[in-house]
C-alpha positions as CSV (number, residue, x, y, z in Angstrom):
1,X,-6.9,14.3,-23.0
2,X,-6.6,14.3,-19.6
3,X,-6.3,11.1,-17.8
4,X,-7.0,10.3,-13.8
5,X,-5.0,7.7,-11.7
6,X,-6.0,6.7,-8.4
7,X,-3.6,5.7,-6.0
8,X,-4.1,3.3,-3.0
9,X,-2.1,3.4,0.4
10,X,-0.4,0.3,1.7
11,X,0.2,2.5,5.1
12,X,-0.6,5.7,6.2
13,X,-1.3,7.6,9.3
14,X,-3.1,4.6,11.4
15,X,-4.3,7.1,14.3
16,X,-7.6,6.4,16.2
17,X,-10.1,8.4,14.4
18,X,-9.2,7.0,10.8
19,X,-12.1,7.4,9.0
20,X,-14.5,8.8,11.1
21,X,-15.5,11.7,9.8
22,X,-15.9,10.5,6.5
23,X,-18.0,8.0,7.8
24,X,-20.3,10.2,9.4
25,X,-20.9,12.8,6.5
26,X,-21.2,9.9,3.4
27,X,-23.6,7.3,3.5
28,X,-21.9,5.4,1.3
29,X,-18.4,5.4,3.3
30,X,-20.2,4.6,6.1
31,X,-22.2,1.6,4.4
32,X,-18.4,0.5,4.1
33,X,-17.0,0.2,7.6
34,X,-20.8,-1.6,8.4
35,X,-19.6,-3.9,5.3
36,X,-16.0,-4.7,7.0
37,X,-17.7,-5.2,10.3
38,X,-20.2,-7.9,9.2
39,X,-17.6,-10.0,6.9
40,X,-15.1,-9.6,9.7
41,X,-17.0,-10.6,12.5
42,X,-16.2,-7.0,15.3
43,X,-16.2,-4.1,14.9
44,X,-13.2,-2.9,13.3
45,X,-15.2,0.6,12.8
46,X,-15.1,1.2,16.1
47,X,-11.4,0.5,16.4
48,X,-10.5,2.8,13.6
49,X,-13.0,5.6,15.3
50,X,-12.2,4.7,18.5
51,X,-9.4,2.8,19.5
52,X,-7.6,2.0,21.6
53,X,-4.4,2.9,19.6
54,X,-1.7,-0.2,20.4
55,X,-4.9,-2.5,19.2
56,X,-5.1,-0.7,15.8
57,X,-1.6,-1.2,15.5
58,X,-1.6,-4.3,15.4
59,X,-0.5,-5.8,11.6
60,X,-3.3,-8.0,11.0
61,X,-6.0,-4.9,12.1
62,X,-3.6,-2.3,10.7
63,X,-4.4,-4.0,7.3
64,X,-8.1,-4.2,7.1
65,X,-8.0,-0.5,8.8
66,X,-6.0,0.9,6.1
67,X,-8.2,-0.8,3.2
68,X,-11.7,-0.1,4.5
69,X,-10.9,3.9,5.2
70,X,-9.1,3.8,1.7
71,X,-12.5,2.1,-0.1
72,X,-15.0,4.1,2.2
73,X,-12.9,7.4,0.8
74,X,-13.2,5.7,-2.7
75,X,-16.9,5.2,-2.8
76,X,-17.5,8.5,-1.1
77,X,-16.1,10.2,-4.6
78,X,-17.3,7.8,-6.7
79,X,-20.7,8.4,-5.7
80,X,-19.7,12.1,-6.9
81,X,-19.1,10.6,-10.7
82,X,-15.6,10.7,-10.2
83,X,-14.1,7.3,-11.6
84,X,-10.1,6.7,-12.9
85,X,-8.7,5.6,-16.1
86,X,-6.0,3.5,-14.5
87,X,-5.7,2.3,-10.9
88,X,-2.5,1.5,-8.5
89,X,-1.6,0.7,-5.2
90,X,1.2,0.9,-3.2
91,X,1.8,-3.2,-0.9
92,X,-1.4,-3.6,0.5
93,X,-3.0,-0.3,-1.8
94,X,-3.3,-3.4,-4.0
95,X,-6.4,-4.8,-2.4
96,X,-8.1,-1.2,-2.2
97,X,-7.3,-0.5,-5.8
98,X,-8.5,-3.9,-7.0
99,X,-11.6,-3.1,-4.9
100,X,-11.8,0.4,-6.7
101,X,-11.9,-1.9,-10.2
102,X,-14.3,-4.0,-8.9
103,X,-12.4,-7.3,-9.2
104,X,-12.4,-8.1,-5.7
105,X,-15.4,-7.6,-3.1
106,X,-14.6,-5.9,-0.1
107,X,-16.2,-8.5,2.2
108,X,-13.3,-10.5,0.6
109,X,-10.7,-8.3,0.8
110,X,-10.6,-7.2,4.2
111,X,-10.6,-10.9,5.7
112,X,-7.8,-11.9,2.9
113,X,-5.7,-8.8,4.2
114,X,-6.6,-9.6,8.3
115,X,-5.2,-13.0,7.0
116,X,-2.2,-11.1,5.5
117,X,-1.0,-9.6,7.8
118,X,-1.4,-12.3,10.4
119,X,0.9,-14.2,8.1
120,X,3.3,-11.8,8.0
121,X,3.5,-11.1,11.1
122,X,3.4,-15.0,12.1
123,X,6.5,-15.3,9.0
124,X,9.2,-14.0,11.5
125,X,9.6,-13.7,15.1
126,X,9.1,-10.3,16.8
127,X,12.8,-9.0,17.0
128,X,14.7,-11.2,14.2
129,X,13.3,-8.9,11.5
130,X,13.5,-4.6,10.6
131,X,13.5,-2.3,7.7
132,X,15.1,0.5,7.3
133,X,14.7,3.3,4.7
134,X,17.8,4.0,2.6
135,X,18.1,7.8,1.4
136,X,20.4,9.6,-0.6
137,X,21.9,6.6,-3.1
138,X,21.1,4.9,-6.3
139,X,19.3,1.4,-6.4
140,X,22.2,-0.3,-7.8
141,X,24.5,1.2,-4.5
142,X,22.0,-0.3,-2.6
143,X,22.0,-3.6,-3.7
144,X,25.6,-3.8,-4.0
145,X,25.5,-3.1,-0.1
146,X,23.1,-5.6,0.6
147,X,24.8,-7.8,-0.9
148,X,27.5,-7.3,1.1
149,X,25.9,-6.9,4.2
150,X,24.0,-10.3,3.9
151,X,26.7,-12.4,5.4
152,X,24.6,-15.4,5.5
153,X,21.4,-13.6,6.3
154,X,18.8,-11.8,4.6
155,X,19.1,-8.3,3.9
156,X,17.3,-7.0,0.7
157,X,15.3,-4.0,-1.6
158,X,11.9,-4.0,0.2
159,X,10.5,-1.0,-1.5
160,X,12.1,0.7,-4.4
161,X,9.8,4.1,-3.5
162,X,11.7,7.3,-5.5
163,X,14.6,8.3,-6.6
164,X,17.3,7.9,-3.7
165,X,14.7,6.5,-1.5
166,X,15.1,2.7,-1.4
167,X,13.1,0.9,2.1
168,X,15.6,-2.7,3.0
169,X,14.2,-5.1,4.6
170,X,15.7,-9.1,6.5
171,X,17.3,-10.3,9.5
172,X,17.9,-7.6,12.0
173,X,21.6,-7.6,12.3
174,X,21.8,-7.7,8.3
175,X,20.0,-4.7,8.0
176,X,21.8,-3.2,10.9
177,X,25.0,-3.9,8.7
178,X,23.7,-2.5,5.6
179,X,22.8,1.0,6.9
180,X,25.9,1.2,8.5
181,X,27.4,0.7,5.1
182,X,24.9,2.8,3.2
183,X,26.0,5.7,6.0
184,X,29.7,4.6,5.1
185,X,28.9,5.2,1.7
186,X,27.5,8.6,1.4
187,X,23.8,7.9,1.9
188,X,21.7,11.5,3.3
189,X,19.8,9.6,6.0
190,X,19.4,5.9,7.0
191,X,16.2,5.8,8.7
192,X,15.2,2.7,10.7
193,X,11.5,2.0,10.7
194,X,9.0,0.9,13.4
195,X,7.7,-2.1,11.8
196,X,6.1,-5.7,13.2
197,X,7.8,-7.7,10.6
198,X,10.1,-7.2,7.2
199,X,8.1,-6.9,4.6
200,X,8.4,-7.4,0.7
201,X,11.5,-9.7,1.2
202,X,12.2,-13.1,1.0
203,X,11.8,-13.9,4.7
204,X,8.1,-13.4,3.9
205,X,7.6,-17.2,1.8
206,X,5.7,-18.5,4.3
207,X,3.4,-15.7,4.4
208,X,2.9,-16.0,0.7
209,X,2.2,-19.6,0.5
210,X,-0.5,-19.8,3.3
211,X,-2.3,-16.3,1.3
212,X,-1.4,-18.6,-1.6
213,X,-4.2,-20.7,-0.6
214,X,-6.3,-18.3,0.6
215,X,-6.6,-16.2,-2.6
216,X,-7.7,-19.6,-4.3
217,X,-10.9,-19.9,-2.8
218,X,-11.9,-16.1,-3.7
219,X,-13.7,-14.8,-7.0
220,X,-11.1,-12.3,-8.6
221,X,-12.9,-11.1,-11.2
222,X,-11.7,-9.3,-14.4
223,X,-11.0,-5.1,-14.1
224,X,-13.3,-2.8,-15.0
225,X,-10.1,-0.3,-15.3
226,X,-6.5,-1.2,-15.8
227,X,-4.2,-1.6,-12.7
228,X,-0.5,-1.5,-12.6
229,X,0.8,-4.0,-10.5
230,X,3.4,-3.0,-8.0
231,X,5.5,-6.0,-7.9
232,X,6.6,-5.9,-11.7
233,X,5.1,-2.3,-13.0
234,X,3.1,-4.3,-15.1
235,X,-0.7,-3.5,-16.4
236,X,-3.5,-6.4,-14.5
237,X,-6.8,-6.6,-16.4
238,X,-7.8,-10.4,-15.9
239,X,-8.9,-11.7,-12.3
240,X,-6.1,-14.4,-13.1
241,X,-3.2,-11.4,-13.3
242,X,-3.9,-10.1,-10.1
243,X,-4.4,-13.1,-8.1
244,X,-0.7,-13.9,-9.1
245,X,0.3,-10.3,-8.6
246,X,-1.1,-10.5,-5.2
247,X,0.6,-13.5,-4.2
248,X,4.3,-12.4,-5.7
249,X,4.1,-8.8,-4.0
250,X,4.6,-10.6,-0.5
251,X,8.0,-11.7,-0.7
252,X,9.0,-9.3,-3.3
253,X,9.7,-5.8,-3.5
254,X,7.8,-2.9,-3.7
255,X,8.7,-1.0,-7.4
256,X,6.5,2.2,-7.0
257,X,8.8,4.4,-8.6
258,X,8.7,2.2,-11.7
259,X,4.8,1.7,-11.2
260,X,4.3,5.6,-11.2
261,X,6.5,5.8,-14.3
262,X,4.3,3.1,-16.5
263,X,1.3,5.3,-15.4
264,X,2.9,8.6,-16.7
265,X,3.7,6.9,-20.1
266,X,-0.1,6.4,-20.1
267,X,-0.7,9.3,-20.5
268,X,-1.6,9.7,-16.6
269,X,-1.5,14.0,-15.9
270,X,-3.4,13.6,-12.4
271,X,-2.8,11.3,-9.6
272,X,-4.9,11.4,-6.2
273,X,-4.2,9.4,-3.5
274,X,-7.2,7.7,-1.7
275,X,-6.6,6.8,2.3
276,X,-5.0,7.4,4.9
277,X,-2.0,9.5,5.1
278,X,0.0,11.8,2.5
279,X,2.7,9.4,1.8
280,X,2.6,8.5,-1.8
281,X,1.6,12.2,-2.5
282,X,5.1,13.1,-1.7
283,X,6.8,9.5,-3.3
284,X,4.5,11.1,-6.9
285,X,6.0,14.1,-6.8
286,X,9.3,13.0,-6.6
287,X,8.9,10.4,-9.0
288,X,7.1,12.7,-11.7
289,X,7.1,16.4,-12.9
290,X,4.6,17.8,-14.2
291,X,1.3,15.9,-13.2
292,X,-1.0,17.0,-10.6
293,X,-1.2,15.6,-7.5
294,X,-3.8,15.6,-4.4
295,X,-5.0,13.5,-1.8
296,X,-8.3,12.6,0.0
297,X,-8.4,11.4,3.6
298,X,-11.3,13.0,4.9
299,X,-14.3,15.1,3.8
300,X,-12.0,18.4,3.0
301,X,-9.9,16.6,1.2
302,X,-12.7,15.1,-1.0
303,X,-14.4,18.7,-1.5
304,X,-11.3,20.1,-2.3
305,X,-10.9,17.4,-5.2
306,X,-14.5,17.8,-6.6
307,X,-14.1,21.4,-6.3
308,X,-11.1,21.1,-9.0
309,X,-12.5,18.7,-11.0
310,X,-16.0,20.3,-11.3
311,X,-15.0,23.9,-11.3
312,X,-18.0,24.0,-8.5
């Protein structure tokens, strides 16, 4: 039998226009941004629709962007009668997803992730922090090299994506040391990224223990569907699991691979990723042969799914 997984973004293409047209065709996505607008106070549709760019780009509206296009796509094909066996979602995919399985209530979740990434962003100082995405060698290399490379600082596994494709993350000149090692060492590529902050590693503790507090005074109700979590690859049903998920996944790293592999021993033949952007289309694919794979970011995409799952 087959068996549906939807998969959340954590980042994605965060271009002006995000959104929009979904917006405009589906009530119900639209009812969405109106949602995020009241609970947040401005109009963060108009900033995903409209700009300007260098605003939206901006961590702690980045964030809220990324999850209300991601749940406005969501309830868009739900309202189509398309619902998932199992949910997942990829750093701040989390919050969609756990949206999606109606544990947490949008209103909720896109002031808890404005918070979030406020915090991270507020964790380290612009400058002292990068990531940098590590292609071409095994996990184990990787860590080794970190290790290594730490010299007092922080250099660590951010995101453990695919095979070969490991994202570090800590002090700046630590992870300037580790990719020249990982080049040193036979990697393909050593890509630096354009981030605000790094992410999923340990110089994120502050950030954790100020959402800490925040997560306590919101209603995390129990899953209507399953949800692997992606800081352990472990299965969330209770409210309780994923408020500590939630709260772990900041200073720890990202284990999609491991999260897409739990799904497949499910029994999980189709994955579609909902939101912004193709990028954990591509991170499936490489992880897992043999399953089918699509994505929805805008009214196309979502016809082009109903069209296969309906046969209309």
């Amino acid at each position: 039998m087959s068996k549906l997984a939807l998969v959340f973004p954590g980042q994605g293409s965060q271009q002006v226009g995000m959104g929009k047209a979904i917006a405009a065709e589906r009530p119900e996505a639209r009812q969405v941004f109106e949602e995020a607008d009241g609970a947040l106070g401005f109009p963060l549709s108009r900033l995903c629709f409209e700009g300007p760019e260098e605003e939206l780009q901006l961590t702690e509206n980045t964030q809220p962007a990324i999850l209300t296009t991601s749940v406005a796509l969501y309830r868009a094909l739900a309202s189509q009668g398309v619902e998932p066996d199992f949910v997942a979602g990829h750093s701040l995919g989390e919050y969609s997803a756990l949206v999606a399985a109606g544990a947490l209530r949008l209103d909720d979740a896109v002031v808890l992730v404005r918070n979030r990434g406020r915090y991270m962003q507020e964790a380290v100082p612009v400058g002292e922090g990068a990531m940098a995405a590590i292609l071409g060698l095994g996990l184990a290399d990787v860590q080794e090299i970190c290790s290594q490379a730490s010299d007092g600082e922080v250099v660590e596994p951010a995101n453990l994506n695919a095979p070969g494709q490991t994202v570090v993350a800590g002090h700046a000149a630590a992870v300037q040391r580790a990719s020249a090692a990982a080049k040193e060492r036979g990697a393909k590529r050593v890509i630096p990224l354009s981030v605000s902050a790094p992410f999923h590693c340990r110089l994120m503790r502050p950030a954790q223990h100020r959402l800490e507090r925040d997560l306590a005074n919101v209603t995390v109700s129990d899953l209507r569907v399953p949800l692997v979590s992606n800081v352990d690859a472990a299965w969330v049903r209770t409210g309780a699991e994923a408020v500590d998920a939630l709260v772990r996944q900041v200073a720890s790293p990202v284990r999609w691979e491991e999260s897409v592999r739990r799904l497949v021993d499910e029994g999980v033949d189709q994955f579609v990723e909902v939101g912004p952007g193709k990028v954990l289309s591509g991170l499936v694919r490489k992880i897992a042969e043999n399953v089918r794979v699509a994505s929805i970011e805008d009214p196309n995409g979502l016809r082009r799914l109903l069209a296969e799952v309906t046969g209309v």
